[in-house]
PDB file of N, CA, C and O in Angstrom:
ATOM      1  N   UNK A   1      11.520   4.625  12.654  1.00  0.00           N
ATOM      2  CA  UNK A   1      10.407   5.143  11.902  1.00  0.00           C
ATOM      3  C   UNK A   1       9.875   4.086  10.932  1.00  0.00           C
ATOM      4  O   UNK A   1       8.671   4.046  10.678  1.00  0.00           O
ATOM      5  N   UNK A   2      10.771   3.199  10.366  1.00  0.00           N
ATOM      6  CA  UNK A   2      10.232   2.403   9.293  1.00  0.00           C
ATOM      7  C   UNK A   2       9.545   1.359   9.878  1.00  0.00           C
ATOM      8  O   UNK A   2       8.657   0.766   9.266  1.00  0.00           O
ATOM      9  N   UNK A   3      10.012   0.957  11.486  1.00  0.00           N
ATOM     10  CA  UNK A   3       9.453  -0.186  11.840  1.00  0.00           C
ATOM     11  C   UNK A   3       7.780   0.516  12.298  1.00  0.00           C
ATOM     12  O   UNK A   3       6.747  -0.140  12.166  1.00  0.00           O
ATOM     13  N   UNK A   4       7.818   1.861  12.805  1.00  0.00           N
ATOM     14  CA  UNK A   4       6.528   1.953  12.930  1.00  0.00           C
ATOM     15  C   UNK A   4       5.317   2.102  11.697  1.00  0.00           C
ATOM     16  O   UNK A   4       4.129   1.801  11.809  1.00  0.00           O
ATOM     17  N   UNK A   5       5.922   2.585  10.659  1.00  0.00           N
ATOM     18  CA  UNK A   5       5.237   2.324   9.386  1.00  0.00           C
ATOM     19  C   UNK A   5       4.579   0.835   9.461  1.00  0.00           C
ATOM     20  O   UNK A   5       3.448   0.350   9.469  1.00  0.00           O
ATOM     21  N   UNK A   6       5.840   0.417   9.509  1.00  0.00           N
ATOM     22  CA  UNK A   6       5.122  -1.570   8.835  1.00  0.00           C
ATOM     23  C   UNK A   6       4.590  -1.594   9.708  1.00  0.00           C
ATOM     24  O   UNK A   6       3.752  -2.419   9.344  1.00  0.00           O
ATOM     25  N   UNK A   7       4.292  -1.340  10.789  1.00  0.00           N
ATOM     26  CA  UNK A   7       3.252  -2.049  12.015  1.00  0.00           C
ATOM     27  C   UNK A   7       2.265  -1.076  11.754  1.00  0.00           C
ATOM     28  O   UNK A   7       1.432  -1.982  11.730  1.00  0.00           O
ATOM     29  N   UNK A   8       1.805  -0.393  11.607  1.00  0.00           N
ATOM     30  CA  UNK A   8       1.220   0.534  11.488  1.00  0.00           C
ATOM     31  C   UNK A   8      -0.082  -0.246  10.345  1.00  0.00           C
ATOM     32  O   UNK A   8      -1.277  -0.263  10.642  1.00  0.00           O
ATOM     33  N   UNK A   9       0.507  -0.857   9.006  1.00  0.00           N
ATOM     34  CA  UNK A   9       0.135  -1.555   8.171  1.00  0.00           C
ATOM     35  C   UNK A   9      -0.235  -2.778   8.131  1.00  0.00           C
ATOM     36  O   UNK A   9      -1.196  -3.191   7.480  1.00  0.00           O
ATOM     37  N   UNK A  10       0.496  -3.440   8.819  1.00  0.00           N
ATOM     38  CA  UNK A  10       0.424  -4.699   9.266  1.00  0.00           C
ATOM     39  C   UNK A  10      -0.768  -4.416  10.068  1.00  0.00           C
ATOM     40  O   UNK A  10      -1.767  -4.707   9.410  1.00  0.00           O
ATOM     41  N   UNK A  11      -1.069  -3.948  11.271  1.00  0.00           N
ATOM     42  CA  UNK A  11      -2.245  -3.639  12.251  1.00  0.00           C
ATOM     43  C   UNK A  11      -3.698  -3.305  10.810  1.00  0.00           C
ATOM     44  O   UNK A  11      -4.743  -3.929  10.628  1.00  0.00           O
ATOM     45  N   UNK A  12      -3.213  -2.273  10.159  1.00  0.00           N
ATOM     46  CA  UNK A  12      -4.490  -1.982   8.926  1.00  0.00           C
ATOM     47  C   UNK A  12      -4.849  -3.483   8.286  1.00  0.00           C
ATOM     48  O   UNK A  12      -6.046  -3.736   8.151  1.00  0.00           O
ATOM     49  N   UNK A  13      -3.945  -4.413   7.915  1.00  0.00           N
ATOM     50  CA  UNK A  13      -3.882  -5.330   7.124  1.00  0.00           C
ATOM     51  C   UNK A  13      -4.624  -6.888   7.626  1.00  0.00           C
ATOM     52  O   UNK A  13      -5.029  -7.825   6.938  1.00  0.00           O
ATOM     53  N   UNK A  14      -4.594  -6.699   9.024  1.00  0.00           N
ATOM     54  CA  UNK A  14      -4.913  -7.759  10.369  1.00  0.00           C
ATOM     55  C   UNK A  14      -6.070  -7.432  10.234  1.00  0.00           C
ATOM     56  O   UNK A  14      -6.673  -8.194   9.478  1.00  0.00           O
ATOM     57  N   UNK A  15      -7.070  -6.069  10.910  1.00  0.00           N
ATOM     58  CA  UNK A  15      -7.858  -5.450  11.881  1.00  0.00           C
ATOM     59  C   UNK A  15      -9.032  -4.794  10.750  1.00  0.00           C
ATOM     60  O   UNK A  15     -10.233  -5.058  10.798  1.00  0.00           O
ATOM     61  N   UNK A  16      -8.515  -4.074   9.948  1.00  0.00           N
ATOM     62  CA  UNK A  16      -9.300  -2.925   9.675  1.00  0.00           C
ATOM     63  C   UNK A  16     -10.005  -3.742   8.046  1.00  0.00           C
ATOM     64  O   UNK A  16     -11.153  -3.949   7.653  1.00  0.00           O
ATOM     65  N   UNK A  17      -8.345  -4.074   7.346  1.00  0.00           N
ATOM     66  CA  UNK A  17      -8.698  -4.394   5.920  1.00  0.00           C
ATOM     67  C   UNK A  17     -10.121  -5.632   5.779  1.00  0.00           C
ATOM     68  O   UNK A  17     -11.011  -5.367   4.971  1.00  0.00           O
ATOM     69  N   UNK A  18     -10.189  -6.624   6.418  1.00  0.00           N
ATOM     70  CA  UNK A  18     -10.987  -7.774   6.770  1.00  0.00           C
ATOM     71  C   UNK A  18     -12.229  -7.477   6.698  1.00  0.00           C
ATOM     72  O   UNK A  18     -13.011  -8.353   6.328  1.00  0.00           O
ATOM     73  N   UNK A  19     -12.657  -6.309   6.999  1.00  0.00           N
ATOM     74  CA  UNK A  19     -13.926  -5.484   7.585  1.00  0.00           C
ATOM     75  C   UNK A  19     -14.278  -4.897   6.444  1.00  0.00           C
ATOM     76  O   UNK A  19     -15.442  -4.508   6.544  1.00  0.00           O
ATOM     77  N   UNK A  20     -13.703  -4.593   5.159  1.00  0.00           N
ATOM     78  CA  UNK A  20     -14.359  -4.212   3.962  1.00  0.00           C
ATOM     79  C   UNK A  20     -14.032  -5.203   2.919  1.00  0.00           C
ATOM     80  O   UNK A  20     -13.251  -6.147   3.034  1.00  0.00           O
ATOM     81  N   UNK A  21     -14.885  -4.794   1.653  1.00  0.00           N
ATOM     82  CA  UNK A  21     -14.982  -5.736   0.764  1.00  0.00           C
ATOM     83  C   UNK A  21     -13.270  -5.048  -0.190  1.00  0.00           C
ATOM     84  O   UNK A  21     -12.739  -3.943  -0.079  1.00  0.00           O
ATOM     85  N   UNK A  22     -12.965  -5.928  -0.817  1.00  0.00           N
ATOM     86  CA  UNK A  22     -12.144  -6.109  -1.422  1.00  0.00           C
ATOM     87  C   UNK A  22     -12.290  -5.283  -3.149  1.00  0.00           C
ATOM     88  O   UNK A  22     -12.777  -5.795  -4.157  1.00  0.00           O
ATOM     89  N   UNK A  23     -11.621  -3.742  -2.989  1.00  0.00           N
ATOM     90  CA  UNK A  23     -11.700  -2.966  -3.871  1.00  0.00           C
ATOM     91  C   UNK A  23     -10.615  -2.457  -4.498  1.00  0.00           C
ATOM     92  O   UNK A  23     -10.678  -1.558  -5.337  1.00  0.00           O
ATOM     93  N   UNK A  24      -9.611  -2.993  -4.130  1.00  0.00           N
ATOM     94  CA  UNK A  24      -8.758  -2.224  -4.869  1.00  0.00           C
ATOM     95  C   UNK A  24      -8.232  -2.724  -6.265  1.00  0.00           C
ATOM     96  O   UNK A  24      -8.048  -3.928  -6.447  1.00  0.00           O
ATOM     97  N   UNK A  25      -7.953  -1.649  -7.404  1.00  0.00           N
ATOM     98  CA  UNK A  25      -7.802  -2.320  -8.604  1.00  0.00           C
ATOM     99  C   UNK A  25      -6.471  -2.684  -8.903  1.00  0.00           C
ATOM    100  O   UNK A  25      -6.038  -2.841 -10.045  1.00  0.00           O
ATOM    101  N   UNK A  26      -5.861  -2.808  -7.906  1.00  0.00           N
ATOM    102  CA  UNK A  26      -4.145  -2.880  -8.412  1.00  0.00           C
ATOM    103  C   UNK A  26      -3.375  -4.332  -7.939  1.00  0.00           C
ATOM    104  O   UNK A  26      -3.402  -4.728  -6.773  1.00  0.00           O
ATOM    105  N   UNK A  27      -2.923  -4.806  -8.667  1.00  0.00           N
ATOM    106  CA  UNK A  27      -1.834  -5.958  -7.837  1.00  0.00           C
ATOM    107  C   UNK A  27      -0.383  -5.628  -7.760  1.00  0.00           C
ATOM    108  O   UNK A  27       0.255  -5.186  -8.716  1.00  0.00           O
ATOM    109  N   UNK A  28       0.133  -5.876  -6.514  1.00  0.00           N
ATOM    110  CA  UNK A  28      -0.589  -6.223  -5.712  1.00  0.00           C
ATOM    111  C   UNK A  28      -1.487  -4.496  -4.599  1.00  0.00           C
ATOM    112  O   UNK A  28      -1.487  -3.294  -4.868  1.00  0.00           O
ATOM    113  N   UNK A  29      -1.944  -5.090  -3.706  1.00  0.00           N
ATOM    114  CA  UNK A  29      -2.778  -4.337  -3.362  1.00  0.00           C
ATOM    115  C   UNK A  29      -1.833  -3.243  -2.727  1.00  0.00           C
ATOM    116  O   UNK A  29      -0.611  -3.316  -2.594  1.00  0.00           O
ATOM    117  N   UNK A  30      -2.600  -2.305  -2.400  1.00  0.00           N
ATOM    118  CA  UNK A  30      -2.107  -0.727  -2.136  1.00  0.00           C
ATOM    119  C   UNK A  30      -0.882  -1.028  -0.769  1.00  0.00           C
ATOM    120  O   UNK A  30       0.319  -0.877  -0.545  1.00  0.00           O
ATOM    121  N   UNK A  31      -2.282  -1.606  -0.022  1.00  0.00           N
ATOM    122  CA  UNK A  31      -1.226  -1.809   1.483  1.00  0.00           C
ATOM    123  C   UNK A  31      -0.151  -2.585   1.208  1.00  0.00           C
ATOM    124  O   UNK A  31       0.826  -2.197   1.848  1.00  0.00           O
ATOM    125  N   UNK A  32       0.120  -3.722   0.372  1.00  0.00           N
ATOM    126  CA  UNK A  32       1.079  -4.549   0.351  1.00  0.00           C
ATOM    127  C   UNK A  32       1.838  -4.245  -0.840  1.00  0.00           C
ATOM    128  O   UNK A  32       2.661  -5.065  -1.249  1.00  0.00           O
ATOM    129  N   UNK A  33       1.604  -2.919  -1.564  1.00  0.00           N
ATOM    130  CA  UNK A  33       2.720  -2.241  -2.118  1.00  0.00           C
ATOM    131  C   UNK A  33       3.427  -1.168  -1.452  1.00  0.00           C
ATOM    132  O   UNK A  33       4.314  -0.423  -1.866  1.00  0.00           O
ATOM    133  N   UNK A  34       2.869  -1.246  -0.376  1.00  0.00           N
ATOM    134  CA  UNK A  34       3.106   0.468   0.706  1.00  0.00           C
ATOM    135  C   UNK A  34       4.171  -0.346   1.456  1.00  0.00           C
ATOM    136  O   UNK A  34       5.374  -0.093   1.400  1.00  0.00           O
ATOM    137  N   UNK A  35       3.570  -1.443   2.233  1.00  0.00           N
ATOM    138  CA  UNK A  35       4.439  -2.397   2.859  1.00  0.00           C
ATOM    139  C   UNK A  35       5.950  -2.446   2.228  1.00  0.00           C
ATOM    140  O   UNK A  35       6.972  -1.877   2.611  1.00  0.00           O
ATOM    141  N   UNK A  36       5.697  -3.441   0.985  1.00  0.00           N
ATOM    142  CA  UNK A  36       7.099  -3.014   0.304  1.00  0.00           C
ATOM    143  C   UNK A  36       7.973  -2.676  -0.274  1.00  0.00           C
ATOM    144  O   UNK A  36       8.973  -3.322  -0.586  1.00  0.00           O
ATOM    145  N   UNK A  37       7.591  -1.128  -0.594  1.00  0.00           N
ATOM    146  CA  UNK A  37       8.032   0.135  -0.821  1.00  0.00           C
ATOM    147  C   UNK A  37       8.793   0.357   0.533  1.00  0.00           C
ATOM    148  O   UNK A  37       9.981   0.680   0.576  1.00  0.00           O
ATOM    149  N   UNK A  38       8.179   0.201   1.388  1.00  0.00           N
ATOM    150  CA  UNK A  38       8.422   0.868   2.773  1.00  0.00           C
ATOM    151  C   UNK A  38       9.979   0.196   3.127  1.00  0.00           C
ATOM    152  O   UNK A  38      10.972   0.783   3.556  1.00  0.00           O
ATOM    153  N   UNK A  39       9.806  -1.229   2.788  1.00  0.00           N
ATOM    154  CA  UNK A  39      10.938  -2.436   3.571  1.00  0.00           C
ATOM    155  C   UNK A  39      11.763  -1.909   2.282  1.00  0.00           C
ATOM    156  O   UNK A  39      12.632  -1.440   3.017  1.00  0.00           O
ATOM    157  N   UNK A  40      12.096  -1.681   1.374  1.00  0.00           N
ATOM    158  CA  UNK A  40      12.922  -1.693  -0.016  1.00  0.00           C
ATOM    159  C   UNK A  40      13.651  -0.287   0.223  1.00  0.00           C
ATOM    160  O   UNK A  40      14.877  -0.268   0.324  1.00  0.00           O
ATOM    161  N   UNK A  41      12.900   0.884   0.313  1.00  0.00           N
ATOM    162  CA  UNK A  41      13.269   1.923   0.112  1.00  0.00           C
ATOM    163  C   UNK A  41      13.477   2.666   1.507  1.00  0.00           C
ATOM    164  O   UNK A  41      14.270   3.601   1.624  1.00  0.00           O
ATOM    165  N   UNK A  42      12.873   2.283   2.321  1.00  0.00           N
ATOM    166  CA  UNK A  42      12.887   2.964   3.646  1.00  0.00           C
ATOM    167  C   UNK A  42      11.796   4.107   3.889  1.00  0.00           C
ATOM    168  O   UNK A  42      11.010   4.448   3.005  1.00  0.00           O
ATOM    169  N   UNK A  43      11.824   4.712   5.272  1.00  0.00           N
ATOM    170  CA  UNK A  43      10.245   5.162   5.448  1.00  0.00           C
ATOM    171  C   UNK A  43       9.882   6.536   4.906  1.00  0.00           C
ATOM    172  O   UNK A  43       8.739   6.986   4.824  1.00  0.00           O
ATOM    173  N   UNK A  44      11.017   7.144   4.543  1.00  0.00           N
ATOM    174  CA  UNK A  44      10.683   8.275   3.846  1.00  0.00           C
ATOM    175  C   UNK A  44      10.210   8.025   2.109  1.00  0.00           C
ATOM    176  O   UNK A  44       9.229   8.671   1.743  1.00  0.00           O
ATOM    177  N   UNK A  45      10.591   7.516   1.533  1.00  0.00           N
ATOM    178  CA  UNK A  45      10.772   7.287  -0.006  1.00  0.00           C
ATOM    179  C   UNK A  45       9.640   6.405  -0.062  1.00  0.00           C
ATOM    180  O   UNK A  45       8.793   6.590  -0.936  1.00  0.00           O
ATOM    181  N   UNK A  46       9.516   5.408   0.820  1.00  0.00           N
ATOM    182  CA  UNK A  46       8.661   4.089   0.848  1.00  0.00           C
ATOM    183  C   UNK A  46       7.391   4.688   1.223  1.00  0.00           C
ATOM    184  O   UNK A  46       6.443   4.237   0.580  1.00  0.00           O
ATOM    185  N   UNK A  47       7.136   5.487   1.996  1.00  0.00           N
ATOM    186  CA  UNK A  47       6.071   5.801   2.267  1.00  0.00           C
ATOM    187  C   UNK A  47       5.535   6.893   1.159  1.00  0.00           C
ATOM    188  O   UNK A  47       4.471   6.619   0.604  1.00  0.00           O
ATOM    189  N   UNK A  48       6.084   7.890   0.868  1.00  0.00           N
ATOM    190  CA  UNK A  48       5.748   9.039  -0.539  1.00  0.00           C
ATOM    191  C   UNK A  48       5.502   7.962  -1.410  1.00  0.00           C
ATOM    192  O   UNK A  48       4.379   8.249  -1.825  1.00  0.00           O
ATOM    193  N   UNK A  49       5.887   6.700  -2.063  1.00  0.00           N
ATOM    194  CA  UNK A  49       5.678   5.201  -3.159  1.00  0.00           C
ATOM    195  C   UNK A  49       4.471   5.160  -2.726  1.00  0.00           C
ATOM    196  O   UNK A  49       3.664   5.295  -3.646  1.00  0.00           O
ATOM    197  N   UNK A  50       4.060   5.045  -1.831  1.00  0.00           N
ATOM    198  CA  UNK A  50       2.699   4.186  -0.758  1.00  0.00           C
ATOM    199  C   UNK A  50       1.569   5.457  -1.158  1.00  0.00           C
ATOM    200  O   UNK A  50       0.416   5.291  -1.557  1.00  0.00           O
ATOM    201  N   UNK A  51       2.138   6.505  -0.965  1.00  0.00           N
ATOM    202  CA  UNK A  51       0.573   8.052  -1.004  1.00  0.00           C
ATOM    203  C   UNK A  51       0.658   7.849  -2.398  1.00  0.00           C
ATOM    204  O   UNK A  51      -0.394   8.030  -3.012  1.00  0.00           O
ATOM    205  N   UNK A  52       1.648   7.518  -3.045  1.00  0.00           N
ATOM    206  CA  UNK A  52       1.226   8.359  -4.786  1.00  0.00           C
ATOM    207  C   UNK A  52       0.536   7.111  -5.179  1.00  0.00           C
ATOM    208  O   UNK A  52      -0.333   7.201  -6.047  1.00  0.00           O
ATOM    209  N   UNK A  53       0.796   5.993  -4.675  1.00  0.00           N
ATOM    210  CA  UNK A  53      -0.237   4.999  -4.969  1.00  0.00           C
ATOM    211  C   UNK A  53      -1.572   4.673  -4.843  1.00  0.00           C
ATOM    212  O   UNK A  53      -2.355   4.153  -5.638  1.00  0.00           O
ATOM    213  N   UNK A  54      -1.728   5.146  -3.480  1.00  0.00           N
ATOM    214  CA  UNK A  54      -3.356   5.078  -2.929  1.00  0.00           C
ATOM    215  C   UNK A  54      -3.857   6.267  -3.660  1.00  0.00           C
ATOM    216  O   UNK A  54      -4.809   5.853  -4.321  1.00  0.00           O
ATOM    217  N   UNK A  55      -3.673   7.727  -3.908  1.00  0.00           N
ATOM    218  CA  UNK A  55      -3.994   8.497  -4.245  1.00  0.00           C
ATOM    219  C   UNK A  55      -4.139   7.902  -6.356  1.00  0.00           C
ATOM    220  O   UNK A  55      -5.164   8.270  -6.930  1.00  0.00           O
ATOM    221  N   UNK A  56      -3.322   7.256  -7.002  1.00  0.00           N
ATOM    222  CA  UNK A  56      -3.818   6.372  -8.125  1.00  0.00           C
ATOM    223  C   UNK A  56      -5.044   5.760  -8.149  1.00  0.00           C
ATOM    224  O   UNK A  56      -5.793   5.720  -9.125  1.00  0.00           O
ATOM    225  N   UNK A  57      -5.220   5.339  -7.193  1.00  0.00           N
ATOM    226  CA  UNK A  57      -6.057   3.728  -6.507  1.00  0.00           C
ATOM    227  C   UNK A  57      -7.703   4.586  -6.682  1.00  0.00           C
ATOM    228  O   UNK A  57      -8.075   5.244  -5.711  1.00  0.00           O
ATOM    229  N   UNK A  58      -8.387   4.542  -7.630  1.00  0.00           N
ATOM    230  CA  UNK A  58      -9.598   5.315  -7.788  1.00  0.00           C
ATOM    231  C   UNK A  58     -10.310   4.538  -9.209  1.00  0.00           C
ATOM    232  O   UNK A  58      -9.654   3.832  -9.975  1.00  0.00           O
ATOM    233  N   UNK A  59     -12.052   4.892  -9.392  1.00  0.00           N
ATOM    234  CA  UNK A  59     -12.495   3.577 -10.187  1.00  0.00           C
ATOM    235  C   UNK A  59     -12.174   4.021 -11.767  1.00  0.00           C
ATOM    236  O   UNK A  59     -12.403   3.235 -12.686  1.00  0.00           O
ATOM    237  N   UNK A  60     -11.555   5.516 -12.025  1.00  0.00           N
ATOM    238  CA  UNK A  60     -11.282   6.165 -13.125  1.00  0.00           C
ATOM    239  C   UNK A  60     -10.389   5.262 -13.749  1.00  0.00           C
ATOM    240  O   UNK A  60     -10.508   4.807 -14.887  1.00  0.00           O
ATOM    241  N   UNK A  61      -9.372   5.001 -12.830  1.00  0.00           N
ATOM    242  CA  UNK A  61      -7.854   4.232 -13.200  1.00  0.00           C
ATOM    243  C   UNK A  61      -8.130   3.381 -14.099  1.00  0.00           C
ATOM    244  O   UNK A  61      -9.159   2.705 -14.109  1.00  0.00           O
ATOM    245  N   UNK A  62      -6.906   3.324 -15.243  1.00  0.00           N
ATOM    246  CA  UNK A  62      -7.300   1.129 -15.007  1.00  0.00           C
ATOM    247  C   UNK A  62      -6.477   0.196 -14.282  1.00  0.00           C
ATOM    248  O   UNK A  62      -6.616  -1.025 -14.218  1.00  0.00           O
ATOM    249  N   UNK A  63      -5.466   1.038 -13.658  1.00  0.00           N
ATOM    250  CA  UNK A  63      -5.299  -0.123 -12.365  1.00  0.00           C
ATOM    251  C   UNK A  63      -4.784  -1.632 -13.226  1.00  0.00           C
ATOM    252  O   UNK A  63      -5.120  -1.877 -14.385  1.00  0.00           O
ATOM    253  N   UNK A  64      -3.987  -2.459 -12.446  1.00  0.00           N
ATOM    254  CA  UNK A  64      -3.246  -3.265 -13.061  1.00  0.00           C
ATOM    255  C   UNK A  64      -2.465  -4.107 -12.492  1.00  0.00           C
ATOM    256  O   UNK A  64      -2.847  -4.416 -11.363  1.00  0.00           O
ATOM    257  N   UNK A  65      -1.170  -4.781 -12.963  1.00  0.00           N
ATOM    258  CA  UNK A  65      -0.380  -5.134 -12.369  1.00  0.00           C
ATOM    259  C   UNK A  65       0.756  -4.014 -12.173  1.00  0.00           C
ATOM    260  O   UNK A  65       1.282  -3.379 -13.087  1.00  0.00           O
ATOM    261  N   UNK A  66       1.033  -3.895 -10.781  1.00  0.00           N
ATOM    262  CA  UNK A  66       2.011  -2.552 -11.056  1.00  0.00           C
ATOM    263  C   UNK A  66       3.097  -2.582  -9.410  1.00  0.00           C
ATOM    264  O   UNK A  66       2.842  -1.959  -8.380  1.00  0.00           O
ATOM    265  N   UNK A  67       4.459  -3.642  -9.696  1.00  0.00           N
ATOM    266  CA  UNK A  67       4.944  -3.414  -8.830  1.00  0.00           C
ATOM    267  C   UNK A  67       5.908  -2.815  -8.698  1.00  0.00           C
ATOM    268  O   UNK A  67       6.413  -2.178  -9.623  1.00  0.00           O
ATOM    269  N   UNK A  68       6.551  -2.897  -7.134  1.00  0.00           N
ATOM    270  CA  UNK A  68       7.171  -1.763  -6.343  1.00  0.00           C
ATOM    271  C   UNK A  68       8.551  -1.496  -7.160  1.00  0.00           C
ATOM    272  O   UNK A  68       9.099  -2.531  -7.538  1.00  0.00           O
ATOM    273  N   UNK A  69       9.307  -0.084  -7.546  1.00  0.00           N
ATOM    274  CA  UNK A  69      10.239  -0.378  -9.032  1.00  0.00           C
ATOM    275  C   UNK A  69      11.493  -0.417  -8.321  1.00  0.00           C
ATOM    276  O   UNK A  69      12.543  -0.609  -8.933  1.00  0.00           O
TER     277      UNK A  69
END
């Protein structure tokens, strides 16, 4: 399960991310805190790290430096 997560991301991170402009307010960025959340904690824990983050990730925030704990 965890390896399909990271590929899963990795594929978003290659393919999809490239194709929009560069918005997110957090360092490091959402996907590459989801990423390693995911490798640290594993795919259950790592991935719930990854939603409560993107679901943060909005222009209200102030967003920051804020890594994986």
């Amino acid at each position: 399960m965890k390896r399909i997560f990271l590929f899963m991301i990795s594929i978003y991170r290659k393919f999809i991310s490239p194709l929009k402009r560069p918005c997110c307010i957090y360092t490091p960025c959402c996907s590459e805190y989801a990423y390693q959340a995911i490798t640290k904690y594993g795919a259950l824990k790592g991935s719930f790290l990854g939603a409560k983050r993107i679901l943060r990730c909005h222009p209200f925030h102030e967003g920051g430096y804020d890594p994986v704990p």
